[in-house]
C-alpha positions in Angstrom: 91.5 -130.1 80.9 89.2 -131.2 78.2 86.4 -131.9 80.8 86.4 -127.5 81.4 84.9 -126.7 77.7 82.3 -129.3 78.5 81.5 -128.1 82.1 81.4 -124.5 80.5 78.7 -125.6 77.3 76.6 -127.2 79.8 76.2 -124.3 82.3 75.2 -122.4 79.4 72.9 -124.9 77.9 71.4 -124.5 81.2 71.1 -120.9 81.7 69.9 -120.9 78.1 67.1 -123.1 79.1 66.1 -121.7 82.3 65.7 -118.5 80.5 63.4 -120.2 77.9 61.5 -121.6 80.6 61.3 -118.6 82.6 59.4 -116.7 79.4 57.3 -119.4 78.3 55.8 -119.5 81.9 55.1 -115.7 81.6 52.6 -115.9 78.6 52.1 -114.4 75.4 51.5 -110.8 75.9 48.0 -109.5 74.2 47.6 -106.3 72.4 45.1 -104.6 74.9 44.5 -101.1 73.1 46.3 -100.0 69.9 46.0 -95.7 70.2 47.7 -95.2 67.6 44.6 -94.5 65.4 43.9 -91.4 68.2 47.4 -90.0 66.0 46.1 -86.4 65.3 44.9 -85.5 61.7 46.6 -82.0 62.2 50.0 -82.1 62.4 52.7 -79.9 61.4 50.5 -77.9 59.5 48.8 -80.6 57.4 45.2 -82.1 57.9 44.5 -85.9 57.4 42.4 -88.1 56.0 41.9 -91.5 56.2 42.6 -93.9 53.4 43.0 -97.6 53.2 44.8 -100.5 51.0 42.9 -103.4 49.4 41.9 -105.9 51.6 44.6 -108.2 49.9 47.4 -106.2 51.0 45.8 -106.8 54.7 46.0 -110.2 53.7 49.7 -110.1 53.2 51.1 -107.6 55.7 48.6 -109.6 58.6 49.1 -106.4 60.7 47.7 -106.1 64.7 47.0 -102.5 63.7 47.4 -100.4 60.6 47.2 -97.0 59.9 47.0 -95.3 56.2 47.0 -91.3 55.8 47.3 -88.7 53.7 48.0 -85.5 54.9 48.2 -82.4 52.8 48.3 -78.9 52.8 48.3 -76.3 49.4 50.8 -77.8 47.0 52.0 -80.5 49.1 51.1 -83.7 50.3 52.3 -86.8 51.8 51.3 -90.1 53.2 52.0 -91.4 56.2 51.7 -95.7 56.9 52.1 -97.7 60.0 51.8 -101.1 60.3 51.9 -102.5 63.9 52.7 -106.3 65.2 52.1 -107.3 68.5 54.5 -109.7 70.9 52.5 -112.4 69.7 53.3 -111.9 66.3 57.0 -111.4 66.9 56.9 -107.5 66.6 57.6 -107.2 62.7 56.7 -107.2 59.2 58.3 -109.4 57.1 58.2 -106.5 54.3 60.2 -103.8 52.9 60.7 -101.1 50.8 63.6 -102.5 49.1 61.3 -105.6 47.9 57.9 -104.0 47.3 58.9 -101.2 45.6 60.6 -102.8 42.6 57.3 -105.4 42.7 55.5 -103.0 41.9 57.7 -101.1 38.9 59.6 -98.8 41.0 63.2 -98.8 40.6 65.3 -97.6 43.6 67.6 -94.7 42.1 69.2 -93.8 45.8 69.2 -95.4 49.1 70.6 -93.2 52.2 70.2 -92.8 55.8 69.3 -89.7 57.9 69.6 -88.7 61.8 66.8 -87.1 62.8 66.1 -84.9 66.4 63.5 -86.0 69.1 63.0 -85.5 72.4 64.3 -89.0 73.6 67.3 -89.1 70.8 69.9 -86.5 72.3 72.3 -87.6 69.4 69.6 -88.6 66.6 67.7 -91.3 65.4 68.8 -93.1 62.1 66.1 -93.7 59.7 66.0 -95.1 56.0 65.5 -92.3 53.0 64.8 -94.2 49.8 64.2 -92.9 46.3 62.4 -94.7 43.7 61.6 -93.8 39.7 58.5 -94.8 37.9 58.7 -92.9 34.5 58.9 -89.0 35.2 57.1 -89.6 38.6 59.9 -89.9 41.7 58.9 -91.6 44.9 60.6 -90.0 48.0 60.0 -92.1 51.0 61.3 -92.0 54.9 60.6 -95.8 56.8 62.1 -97.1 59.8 60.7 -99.7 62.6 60.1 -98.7 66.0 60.0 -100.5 69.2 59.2 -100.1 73.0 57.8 -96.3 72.3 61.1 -94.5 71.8 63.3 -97.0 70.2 63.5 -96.2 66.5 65.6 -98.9 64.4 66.7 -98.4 61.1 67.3 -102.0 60.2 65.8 -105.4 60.7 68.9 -106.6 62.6 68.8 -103.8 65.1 65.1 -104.5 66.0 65.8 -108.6 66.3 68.2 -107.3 69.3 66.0 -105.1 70.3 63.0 -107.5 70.1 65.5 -110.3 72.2 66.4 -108.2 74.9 62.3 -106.7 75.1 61.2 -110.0 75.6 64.0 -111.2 78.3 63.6 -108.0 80.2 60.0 -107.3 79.6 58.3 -110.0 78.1 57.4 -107.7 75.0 58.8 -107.5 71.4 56.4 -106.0 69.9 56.7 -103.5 66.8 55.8 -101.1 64.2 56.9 -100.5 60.5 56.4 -96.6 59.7 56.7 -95.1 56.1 56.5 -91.6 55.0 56.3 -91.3 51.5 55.5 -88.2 48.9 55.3 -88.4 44.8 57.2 -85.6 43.4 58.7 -84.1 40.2 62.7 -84.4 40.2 63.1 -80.6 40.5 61.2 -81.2 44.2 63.2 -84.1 45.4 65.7 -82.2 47.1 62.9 -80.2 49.3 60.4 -82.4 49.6 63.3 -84.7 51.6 63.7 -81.8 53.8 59.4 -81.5 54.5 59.0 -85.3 55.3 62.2 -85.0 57.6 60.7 -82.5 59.3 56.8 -84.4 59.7 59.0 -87.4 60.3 59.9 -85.6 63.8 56.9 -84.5 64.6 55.6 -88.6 64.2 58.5 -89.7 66.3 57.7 -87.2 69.2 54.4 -88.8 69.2 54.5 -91.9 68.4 55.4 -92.6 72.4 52.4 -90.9 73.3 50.2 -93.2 71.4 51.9 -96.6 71.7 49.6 -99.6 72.0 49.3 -101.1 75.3 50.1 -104.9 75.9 49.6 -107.2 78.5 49.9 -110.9 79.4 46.6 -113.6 79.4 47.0 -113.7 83.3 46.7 -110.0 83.8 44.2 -109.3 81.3 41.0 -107.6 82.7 37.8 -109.9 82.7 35.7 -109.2 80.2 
């Protein structure tokens, strides 16, 4: 009877590695064309601009893509990030909110999570609301990752699945880290949650639209 455990470990030990060898012989999927810097600078009312981080923070975050923006309109504005990570660099950002923010003399006051509507989320999409103190000045910020165009993760552990089963499927993990962020008075708070909810939509409807394109070293057009 002891011998059936056995039998059973070693068929999948097997599997395991047949599956292993099956997506090594694929190879490492390329980032192609990353589109999301054609994102439009009008959106829900606001117009962009382009802004950018010190070349150290580049250095850290060791993004595929990045995108920094601040889009305003009269007595509002709000900045939109997006870091993106290709298969090859295994889809994520090793950052968060919860880290940088008190490394850099915010405290986090309240933590929370929201379900927003999109096309392709019948019953919501969870995404992280955060809300951080420096002084007087409040820091109200929206992040969540996003995979595979319309798969929006909340947490690090829901895009590792997501990233295991992309590459078994589709031999692609590959990711982006989106923050929407605004620096408010504590009277405004409470409303300017409900304005980045609501540009937070209009990202995640098109954010598929503009998903950077990926393909393997043997199916990569000749240059």
């Amino acid at each position: 009877m002891k011998t059936r455990p056995f039998l059973f470990a070693l068929l999948v030990l097997s599997l395991t590695l047949a599956v292993v060898a099956k997506i090594s012989a694929r190879g490492e999927p390329v980032v192609l064309r990353t589109n999301l810097e054609n994102l439009p600078m009008q959106l829900a009312g606001y117009q962009g601009t382009e802004d950018t981080f010190p070349q150290e923070v580049y250095d850290i975050l060791q993004t595929d893509f990045h995108l920094y923006r601040h889009y305003q309109k009269p007595q509002e504005e709000l900045s939109l990030y997006i870091g993106y990570y290709g298969t090859a660099k295994g889809g994520r950002t090793g950052h968060n909110p919860y880290a940088c923010l008190p490394g850099s003399g915010w405290g986090v006051v309240d933590r929370q999570t929201l379900v927003l509507k999109t096309p392709y989320t019948p019953q919501g999409a969870e995404v992280n609301a955060v809300i951080a103190r420096k002084g007087e000045v409040y820091n109200v910020m929206l992040h969540w990752y996003q995979s595979a165009g319309t798969k929006i993760l909340a947490t690090g552990l829901q895009q590792n699945l997501q990233r295991f089963w992309g590459r078994l499927l589709y031999n692609r993990n590959d990711g982006a880290y989106i923050q929407l962020s605004s620096l408010v008075d504590e009277k405004d708070i409470s409303s300017t949650k409900e304005n980045l909810s609501m540009f937070a939509e209009q990202v995640l409807v098109l954010i598929p639209e503009y998903w950077p394109e990926e393909a393997s070293h043997d199916v990569c057009p000749k240059m």
